[in-house]
N, C-alpha and C positions, 0 to 999 in steps of 0.2 A: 555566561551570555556574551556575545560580541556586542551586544546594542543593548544601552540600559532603558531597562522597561521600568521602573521605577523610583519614588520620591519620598520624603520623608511622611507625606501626611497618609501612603501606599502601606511604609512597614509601619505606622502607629496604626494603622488598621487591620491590617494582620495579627500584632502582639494583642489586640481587644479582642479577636477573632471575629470580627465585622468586614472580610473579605468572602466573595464568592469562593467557593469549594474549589471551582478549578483555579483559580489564581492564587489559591492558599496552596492547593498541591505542587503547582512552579515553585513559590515562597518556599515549601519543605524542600523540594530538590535543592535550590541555590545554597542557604543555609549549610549545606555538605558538600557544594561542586564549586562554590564560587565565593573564594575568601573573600574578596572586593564588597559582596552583597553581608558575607560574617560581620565584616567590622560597621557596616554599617548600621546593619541589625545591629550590634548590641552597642552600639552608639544609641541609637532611637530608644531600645528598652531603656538604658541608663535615664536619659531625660524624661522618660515618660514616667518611672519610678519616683523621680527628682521632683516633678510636677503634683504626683501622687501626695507626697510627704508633704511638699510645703502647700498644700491644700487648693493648686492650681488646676485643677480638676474638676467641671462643672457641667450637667447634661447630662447629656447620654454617653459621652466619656468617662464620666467619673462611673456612673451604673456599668457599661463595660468592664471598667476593669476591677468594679467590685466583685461582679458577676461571672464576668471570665478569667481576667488575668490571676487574681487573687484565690480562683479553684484549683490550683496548682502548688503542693507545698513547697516546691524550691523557688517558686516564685514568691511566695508569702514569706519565707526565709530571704533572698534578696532584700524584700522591703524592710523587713524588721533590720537586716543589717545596715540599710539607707537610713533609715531614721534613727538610729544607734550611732552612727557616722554623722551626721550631720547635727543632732544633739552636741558631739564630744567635742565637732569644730565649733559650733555655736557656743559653749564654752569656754573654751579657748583664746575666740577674739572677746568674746565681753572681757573676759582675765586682762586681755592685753589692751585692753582699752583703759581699764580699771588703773594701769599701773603703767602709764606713757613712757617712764623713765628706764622700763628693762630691755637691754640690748637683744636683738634678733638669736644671739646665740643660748643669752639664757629663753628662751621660746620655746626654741627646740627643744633645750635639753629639758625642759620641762612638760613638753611633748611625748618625750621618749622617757622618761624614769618617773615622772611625779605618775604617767597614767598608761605604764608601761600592764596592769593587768587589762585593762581596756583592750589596748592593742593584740596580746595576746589570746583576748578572746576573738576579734575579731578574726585573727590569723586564721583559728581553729575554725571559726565559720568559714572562711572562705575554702579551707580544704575541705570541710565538707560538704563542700558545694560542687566543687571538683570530684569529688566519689560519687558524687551523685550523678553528677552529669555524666561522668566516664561510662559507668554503669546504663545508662541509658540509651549513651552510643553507641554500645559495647551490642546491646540489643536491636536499637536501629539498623546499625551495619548486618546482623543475624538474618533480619526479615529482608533485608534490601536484597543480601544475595540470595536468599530464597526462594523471592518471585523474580529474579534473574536466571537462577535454575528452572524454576518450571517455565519461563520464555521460550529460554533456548530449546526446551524439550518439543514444546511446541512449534517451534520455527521448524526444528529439525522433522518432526514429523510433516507440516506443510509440503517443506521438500522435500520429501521422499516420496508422496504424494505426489505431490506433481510430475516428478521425473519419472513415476507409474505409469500417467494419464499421457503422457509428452512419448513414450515408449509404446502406448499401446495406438496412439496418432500414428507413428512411425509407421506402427505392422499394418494396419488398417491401409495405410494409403500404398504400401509396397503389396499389398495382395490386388489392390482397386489398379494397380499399372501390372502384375503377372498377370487377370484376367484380361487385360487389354492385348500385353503381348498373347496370352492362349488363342484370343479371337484372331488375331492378326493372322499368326500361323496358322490357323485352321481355314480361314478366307484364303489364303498363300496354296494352301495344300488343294480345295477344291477346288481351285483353278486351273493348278497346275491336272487335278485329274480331269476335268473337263476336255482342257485341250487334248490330253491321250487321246481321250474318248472319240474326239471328234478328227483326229489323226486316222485312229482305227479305224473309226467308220469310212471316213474316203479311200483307204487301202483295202474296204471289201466292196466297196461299190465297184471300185475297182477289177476288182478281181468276179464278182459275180455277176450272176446272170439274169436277164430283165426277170426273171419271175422270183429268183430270189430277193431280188431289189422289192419287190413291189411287199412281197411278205413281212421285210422287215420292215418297212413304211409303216404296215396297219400296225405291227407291232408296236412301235414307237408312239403312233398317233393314239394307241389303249393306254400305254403306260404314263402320258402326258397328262391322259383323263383321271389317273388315280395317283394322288399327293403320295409323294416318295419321302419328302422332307418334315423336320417334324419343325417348328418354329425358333425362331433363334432366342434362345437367353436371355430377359429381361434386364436391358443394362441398368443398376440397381444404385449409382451414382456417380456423376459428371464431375470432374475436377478445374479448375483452372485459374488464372497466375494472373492478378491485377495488376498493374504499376498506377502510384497517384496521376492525376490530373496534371499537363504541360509536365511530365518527367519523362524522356526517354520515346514518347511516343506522337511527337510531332504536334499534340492537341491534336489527334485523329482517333475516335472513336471505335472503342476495343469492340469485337462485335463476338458474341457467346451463343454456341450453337448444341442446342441441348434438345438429345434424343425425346423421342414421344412416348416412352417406358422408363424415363429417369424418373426415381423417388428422390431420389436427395441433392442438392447441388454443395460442392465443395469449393469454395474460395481460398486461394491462399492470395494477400496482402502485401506487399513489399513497401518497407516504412520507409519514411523519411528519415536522419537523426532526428533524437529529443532526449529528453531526461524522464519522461515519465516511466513507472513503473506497471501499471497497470491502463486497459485499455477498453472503451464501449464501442460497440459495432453497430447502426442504423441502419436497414434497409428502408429504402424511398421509393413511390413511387414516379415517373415521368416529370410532374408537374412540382414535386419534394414537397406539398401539402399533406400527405398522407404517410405515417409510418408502418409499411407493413410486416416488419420481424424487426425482431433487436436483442442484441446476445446479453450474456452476463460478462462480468469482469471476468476479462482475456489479461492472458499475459504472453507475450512475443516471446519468439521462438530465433536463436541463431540461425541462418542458412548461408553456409560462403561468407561475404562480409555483409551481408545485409541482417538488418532483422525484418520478421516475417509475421504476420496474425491471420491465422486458420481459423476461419469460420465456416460453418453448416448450417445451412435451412432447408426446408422442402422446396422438391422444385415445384410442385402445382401454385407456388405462390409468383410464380412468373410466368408474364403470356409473352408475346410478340411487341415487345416494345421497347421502349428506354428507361432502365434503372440506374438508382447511382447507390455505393456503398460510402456512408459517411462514419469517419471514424474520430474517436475524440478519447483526449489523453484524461487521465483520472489523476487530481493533485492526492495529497495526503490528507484532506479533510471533505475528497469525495465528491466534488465540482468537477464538472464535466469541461472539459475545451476543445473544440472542434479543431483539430488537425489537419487533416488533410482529408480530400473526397474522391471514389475510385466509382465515374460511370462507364454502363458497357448496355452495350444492347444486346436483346434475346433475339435467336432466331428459332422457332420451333416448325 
């Protein structure tokens, strides 16, 4: 952690197991990621053990750790070892109180050889407190990288997933701009035979004679009465390219003109920088009292150097007026913040 989140009276509530669930799950992480918060932790156990033994434990601390600490055999091995320790030293000085006149060295040495079997059991407890605990991290480490393996499966499938849905956005909008150019060149094409037509026609009026002239008039004037053409293609979705509010656009008011047969309107978003990862879309009405559409969590697209957010709504949710599209960045615990706002008026 760069910033300490916690104090000593934080890990003596932890070790009781009298912390909230998610603050004990941080506590288990640091414990393996942050030596700093190790030694302090087992500084705090040591005293809290030490407190235990010399019977400085009263309330619902002392019940804690009857009840928690102490359901745990390496922990009820610690203590038996604290109060086996503290016995031999409690010994010791009364010995050396007993007898004012023996030099610090005979102390020692009669530390180490008069209660040299003591020591050696202690030894053997603490190593096997070490097998024990090795073995449990040994286990911890096992399940850590295990739901880090199923993560990553799942991250990986997310993305591949999306870069599906980001590919099938792609083809969708390059078919919504061929049928724009097919209509193009087919409007291009009847024009140009129009003009033929009306070319030819003055090179036979030309050439012919009043009663020819008059024949092909009724002609014309029957065939005007009976619909030649059949209706054109219901254009089936409107695209078009916002920039935010005073960016690029003078503060002059984007205006959107959306055919009388569009089902769908397509907006593409051009961002500001930020750091957000994901993004919520608002449509507003005139007055922004009223929400009338709102997406689900988007996530921005490259285009050139910008980044971009494609949304879709129906268009019958638009008349002839002033809309704005408000968009707002999503933190990591799902708080909405309003970034930036794209209004445009309808013309239908």
């Amino acid at each position: 952690m760069n910033t300490k989140t916690y104090n000593r009276e934080n890990l003596t509530a932890y070790l009781l197991g009298a912390l909230p669930d998610a603050e004990a799950e941080v506590f288990d992480e640091l414990s393996f990621t942050d030596d700093d918060f190790a030694d302090e932790l087992s500084a705090a156990e040591k005293d809290l053990v030490d407190a235990y033994v010399n019977g400085e434990l009263t309330g619902e601390k002392l019940q804690k750790f009857e009840s928690f600490y102490l359901a745990s055999p390496l922990r009820r091995e610690k203590v038996e070892f604290a109060r086996n320790f503290q016995g031999f030293a409690k010994k010791n000085i009364t010995h050396v109180e007993s007898n004012p006149k023996r030099t610090l060295a005979e102390i020692f040495s009669n530390i180490f050889v008069i209660r040299r079997p003591l020591l050696q059991w202690g030894f053997a407890l603490a190593a096997l407190l070490f097998m024990i605990l090795g073995g449990w991290l040994f286990r911890e480490n096992a399940r850590l990288n295990s739901q880090m393996s199923e993560s990553k499966a799942k991250q990986d499938e997310l993305l591949q997933r999306e870069s599906e849905l980001e590919q099938r956005e792609k083809q969708l909008l390059d078919e919504i701009d061929q049928q724009r150019t097919t209509n193009s060149e087919t409007e291009r094409e009847l024009a140009e035979i129009r003009e033929e037509r009306e070319r030819r026609e003055q090179e036979l009026k030309i050439r012919q004679s009043p009663e020819q002239q008059q024949r092909l008039n009724e002609q014309r004037a029957t065939a005007q009465k009976t619909p030649t053409s059949s209706p054109r293609r219901q254009i089936s979705v409107a695209s078009f390219i916002l920039t935010p509010a005073l960016r690029g656009n003078g503060g002059q008011l984007q205006s959107v003109s959306i055919p009388a047969k569009t089902g769908r309107v397509a907006m593409q978003l051009e961002l500001e920088p930020n750091d957000y990862a994901a993004y919520r879309v608002v449509l507003k009405n005139q007055s922004g009292d009223q929400i009338l559409w709102q997406s689900g969590k988007l996530k921005s697209k490259t285009k050139a150097a910008n980044r971009v957010l494609r949304v879709g709504f129906p268009a019958s949710l638009l008349k002839s007026q002033i809309y704005s599209l408000e968009v707002s960045g999503l933190t990591t615990d799902g708080t909405a913040e309003i970034i930036s706002g794209y209004s445009f008026k309808v013309v239908r």
